[in-house]
C-alpha positions in Angstrom: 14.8 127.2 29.7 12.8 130.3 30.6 10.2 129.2 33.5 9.5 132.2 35.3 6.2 133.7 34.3 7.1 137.1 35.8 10.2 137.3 33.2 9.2 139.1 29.6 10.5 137.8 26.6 12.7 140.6 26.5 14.4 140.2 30.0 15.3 136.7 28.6 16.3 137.9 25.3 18.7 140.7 27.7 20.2 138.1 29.8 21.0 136.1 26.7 22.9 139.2 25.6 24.9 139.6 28.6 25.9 136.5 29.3 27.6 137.0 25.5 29.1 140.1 26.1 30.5 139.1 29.7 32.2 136.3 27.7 33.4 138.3 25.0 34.9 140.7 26.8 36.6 138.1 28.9 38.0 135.7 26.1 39.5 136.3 23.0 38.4 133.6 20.7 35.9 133.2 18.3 32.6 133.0 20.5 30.0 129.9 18.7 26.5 130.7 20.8 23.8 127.1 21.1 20.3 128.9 21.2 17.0 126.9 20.8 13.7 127.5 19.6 12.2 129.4 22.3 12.5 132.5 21.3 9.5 134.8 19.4 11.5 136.1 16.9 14.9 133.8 15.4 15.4 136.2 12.8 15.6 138.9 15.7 18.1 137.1 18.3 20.3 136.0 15.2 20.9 139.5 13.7 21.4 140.9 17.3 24.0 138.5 18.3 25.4 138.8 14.9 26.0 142.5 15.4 27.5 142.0 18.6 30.2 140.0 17.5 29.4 136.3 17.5 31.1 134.0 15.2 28.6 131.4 14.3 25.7 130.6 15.9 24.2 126.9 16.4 20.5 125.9 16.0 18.8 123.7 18.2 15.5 122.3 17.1 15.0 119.6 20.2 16.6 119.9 23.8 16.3 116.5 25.4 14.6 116.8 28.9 14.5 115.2 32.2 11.8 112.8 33.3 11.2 111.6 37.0 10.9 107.5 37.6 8.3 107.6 39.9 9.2 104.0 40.8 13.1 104.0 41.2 12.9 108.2 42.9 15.2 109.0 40.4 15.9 111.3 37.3 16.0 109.4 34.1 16.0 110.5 30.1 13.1 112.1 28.6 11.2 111.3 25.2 12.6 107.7 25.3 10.6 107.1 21.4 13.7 109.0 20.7 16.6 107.0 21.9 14.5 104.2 20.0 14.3 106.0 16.3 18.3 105.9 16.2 
């Protein structure tokens, strides 16, 4: 997830791109690329990666996160409500 405050959105949106071109240009199957929500324009990131040669792209709406047990010292699953709607 993009943390650093000193990054602009379009350093992010540039590293996103060349990570896919490094692993296009490696591999030579089809290429599916997960992006989430974060980004300030959707329409923008899917008709860029689109036009450089993705073959499907899949949509995230919610990334499950890490929380920290305070008690135990340990890492344990975020938004727990969650586990419980299933």
């Amino acid at each position: 997830m993009p943390s650093d405050p000193n990054r602009s959105s379009k350093d992010i949106e540039h590293l996103y791109f060349k990570i896919f071109e490094e692993v296009k240009w490696r591999i030579e199957i089809p290429i599916a690329v997960k992006i989430g929500h974060f980004f300030t324009s959707m329409a923008r990131m899917a008709n860029e990666f689109s036009r450089r040669g993705t073959s499907a792209l899949v949509l995230f709406n919610r990334f499950y996160q890490l929380d920290i047990d305070i008690e135990k010292l340990e890492l344990s699953p975020g938004y727990r409500l969650a586990y419980l709607m299933k």
